[in-house]
N, C-alpha and C positions, 0 to 999 in steps of 0.2 A: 504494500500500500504506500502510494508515494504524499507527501506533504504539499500542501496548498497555504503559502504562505499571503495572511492578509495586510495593508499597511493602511491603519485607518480607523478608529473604534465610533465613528459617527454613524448614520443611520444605514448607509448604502453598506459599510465596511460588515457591520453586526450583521446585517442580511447577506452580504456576499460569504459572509465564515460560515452561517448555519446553513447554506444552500450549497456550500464545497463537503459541508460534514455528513451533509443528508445523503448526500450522491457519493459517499465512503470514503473521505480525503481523510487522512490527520492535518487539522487546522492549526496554523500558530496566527494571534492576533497579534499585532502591535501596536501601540497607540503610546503617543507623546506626551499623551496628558498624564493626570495622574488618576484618572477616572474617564469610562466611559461616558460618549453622547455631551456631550456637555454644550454641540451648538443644538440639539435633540431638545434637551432642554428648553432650550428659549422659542422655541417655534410653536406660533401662533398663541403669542402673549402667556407662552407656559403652560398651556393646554395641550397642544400638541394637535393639530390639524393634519391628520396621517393620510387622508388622502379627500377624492371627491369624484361621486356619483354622477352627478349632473349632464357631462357631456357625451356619456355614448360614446356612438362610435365617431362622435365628432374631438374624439378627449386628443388627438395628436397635433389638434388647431388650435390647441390651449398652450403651445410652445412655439415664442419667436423665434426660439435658437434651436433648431435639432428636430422639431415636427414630424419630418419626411423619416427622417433616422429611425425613430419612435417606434412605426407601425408595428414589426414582427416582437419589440418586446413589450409594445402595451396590447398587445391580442394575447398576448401569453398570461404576462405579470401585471394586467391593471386593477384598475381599484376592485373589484369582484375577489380577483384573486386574493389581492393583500388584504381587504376586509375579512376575507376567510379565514387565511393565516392567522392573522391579529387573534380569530377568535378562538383558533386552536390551541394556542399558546395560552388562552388565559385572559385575556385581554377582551372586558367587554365593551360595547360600540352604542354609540349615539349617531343620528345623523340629524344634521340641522339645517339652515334656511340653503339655500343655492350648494343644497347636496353635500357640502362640506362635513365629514366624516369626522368624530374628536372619541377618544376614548371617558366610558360614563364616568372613569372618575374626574376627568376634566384636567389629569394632571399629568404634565409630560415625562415623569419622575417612571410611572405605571407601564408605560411605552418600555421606555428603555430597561428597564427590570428586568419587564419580562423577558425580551432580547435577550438580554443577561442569563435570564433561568435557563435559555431552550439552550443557549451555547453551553452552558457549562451540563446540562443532562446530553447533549450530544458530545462532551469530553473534549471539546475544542480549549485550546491554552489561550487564555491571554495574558500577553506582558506589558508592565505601563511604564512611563518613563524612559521610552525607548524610540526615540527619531530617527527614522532612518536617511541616515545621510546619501547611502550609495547604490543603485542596484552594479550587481556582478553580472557581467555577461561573459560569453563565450561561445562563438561560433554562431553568432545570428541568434542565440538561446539565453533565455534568463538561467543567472547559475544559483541566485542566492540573490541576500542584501545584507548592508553591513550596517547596525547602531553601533552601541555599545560595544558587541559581539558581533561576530557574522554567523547568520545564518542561511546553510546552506537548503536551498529549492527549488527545483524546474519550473514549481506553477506561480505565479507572484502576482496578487490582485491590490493594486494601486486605486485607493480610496479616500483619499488625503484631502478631498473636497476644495472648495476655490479660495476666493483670497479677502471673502468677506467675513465682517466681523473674528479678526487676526485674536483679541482675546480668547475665544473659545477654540486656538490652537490653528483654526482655518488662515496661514500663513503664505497659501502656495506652494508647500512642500513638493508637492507632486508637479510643479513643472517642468522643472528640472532634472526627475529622475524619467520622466515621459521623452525629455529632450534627449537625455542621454543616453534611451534606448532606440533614437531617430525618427521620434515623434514631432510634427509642427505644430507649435503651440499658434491659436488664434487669441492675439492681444487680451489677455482680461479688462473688462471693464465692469462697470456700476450696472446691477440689473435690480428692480423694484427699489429704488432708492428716492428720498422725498426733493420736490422740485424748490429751487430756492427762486421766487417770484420778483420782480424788479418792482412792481406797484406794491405802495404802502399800505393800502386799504385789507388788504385778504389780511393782513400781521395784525389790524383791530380785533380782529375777526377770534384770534389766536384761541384752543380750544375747542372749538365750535364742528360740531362732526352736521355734514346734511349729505341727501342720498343728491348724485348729479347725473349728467352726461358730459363727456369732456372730446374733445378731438382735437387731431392736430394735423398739420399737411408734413407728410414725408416723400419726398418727392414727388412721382405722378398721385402718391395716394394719400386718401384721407381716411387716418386711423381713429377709432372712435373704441370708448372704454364708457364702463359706465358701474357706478358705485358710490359707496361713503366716501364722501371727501370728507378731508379734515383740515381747518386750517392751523398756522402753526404759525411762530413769533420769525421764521422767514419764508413763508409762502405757504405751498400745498403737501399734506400727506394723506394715506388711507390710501385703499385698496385700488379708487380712480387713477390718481395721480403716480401711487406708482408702478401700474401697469405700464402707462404711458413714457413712464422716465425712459425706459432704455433705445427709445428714436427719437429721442430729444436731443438740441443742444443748443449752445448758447444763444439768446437771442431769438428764439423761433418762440410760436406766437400758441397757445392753448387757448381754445373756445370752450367756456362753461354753459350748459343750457341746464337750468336748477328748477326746473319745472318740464322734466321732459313727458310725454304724453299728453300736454295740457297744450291748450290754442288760448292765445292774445284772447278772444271774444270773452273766454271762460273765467276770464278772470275779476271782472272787476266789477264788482256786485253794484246794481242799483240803490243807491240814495246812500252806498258806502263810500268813507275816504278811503283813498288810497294804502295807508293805512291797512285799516281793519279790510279791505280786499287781499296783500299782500299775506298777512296775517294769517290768514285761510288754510295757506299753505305753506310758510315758511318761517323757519324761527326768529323770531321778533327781532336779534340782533343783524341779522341777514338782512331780512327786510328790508328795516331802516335805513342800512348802508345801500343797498340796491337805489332805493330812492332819491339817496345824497349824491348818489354816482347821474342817475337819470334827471337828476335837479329839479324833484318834482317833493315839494312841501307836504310832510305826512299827512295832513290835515286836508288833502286838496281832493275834491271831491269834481265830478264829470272831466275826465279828462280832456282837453283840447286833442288833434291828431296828432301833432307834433309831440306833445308830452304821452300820448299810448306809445308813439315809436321810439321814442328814449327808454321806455320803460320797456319795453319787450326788447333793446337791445339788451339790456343788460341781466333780462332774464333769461333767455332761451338764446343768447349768443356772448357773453361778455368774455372781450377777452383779456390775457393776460402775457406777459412778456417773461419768457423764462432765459432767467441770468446765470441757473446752473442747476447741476444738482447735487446729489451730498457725495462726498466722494466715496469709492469703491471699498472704503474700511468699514464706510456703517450702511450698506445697500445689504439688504436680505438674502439676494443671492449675486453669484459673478456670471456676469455673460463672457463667453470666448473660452479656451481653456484648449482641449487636445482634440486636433481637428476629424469631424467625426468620418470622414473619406478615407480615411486611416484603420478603422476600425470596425471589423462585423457586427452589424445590426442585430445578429441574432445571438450573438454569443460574447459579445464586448471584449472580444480576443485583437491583440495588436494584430496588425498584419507587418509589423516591420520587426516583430520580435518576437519567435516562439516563446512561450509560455510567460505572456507578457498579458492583463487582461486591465481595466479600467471600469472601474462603478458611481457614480451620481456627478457631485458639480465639479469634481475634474473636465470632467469631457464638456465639450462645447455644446453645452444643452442649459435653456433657461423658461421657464413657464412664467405662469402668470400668478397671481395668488387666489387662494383657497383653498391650498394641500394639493396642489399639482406639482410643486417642486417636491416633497418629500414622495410623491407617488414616484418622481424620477428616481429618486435615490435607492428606495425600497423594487422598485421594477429593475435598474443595471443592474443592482446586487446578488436578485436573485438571479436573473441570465450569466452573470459572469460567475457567481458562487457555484450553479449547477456545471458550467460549461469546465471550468480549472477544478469543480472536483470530480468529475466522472473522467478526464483526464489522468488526474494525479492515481485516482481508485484505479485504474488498469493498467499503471504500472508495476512492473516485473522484476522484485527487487533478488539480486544475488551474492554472495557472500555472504 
């Protein structure tokens, strides 16, 4: 029985160890930290948003980065599957508004445990405090990797996730060792990270969460999101905003429409001020600025046409000027990473490295939010955990 060496103890790394162990590998885990999952933790405000129902067999259009790549491991490993999983282990499920999947006790702690339980009843090692600095090649083949110690392996799954939020260990480990086995790394950048706004107004605003519609022109195309927004003491955050971030960049112009489904007619009640019309539908602090923007007096009642078309600009079109966004330490996930033309679809195997494999936000794959990025993580891991360990199981060991 040959060994399947993992480097990585984050979401995709745990699933890739139990999915080499299940298919009869001896696993060795490593992880830098001093504890598992620890960016596992913080995902989805420490709840843990493990995956999402919602999109069918539309779930591969839920990824700006990697979509096409997707197909043969989200028909395999998608939310169905890892819902199931989840539940075998132990782990029981809630499902909430836009299909969004959290575990009942609500606590990302429970996730990662259990991961813990299945690895260590399936007899997989893990070691912590152990960075791997080097992978060992020889002849086109992985031989091993070296921390502390070297140890030696044919089968090596690289799980070392992207380059956001660097505290919870996500440093870019793994580009370096993907480079050095002849991988081309795609630029990392900022993916779901909050937009910093040039206009002073939305920063009044600061705190204030409302459901929107948002778009923005990327070249021929006009991309459109639509969600909580949130404003904040330098522009926009929540789920709208930053979807949108990662075809952004300086200077480029975002339309709000904060009454989307609603028509100009519908709005502005007989014998009400404007005011108590806006009121109807939006929270009071919103409003008021809406109307300080369209220059129409809360108190003003039968609008003239010029003052409906001030006011319907700024509700179902206002835009705003984006001067940046937050950088690439505090974005949720990294778009770019190891480019995916490089790598089998079906089995997250290098094609420039025997027994070389890759699982979650290393790879050049980014979603959108509502537990579509951790479906990624949880989907590589187990393709590349089952593909390096029924590899490693049918080796033929002598002496």
């Amino acid at each position: 029985m040959g060994r399947v060496i993992v480097i990585g103890a984050g979401p995709a790394g745990m699933m890739a160890a139990i999915f080499a162990a299940r298919a009869g590998a001896r696993v060795l885990l490593l992880e830098k930290n001093q504890e598992a999952g620890k960016k596992l933790l913080l995902t989805g405000g420490g709840r843990c948003n493990l995956t999402n129902t919602k999109a069918g067999e539309d779930l591969p259009a839920q990824y700006p980065g990697g979509g096409r790549f997707l197909h043969s491991c989200l028909a395999r490993y998608g939310p169905r599957f890892i819902c199931q999983f989840f539940q075998d282990i132990g782990v029981e499920l809630v499902t909430e508004e836009e299909g969004r999947v959290f575990p009942k006790s609500l606590r990302a702690a429970s996730v990662r445990d259990a991961l813990l339980r299945e690895l260590k009843s399936l007899g997989a090692e893990i070691r912590y405090c152990q960075p791997v600095r080097k992978l060992r090649l020889a002849g086109g083949k992985v031989a091993g990797v070296a921390s502390d110690s070297f140890y030696p392996g044919q089968h090596v799954i690289l799980a070392t996730g992207g380059a956001s939020f660097p505290a919870t260990g996500s440093t870019g480990d793994g580009y370096s060792l993907a480079q050095r086995a002849g991988h081309t790394l795609v630029p990392p950048k900022a993916a779901l990270t909050p937009l910093i706004i040039e206009e002073s107004w939305p920063r009044s605003l600061s705190g204030l969460s409302v459901f929107a519609q948002g778009q923005i022109q990327a070249g021929r195309r006009k991309l459109k999101s639509q969600g909580q927004l949130l404003f904040t003491h330098f522009g926009l955050s929540g789920p709208l905003a930053l979807n949108l971030s990662r075809y952004l960049e300086k200077g480029a112009a975002v339309e709000l429409n904060f009454l989307p489904g609603l028509r100009g007619e519908e709005l502005l009640q007989v014998g009400s001020t404007a005011a108590q019309s806006l009121d109807r539908f939006l929270p009071r602090r919103l409003a008021r600025q809406l109307l300080e923007l369209a220059e129409i007096p809360p108190q003003t009642k039968n609008l003239n046409r010029a003052e409906k078309e001030r006011l319907e600009k700024v509700l179902f079109a206002a835009k705003l000027t984006v001067a940046g966004t937050k950088p690439l330490e505090e974005a949720m996930v990294t778009a770019g990473g190891v480019a995916l033309d490089e790598v089998n679809p079906k089995t997250m195997a290098s094609k420039k490295t025997a027994g070389l494999y890759f699982a979650g936000e290393l790879l050049d794959i980014d979603g959108i939010t509502g537990g579509y990025n951790l479906t990624i993580a949880f989907a590589t891991g187990c393709a590349a955990g089952s593909a390096a360990g029924s590899a490693a199981a049918g080796e033929v060991l002598y002496g």
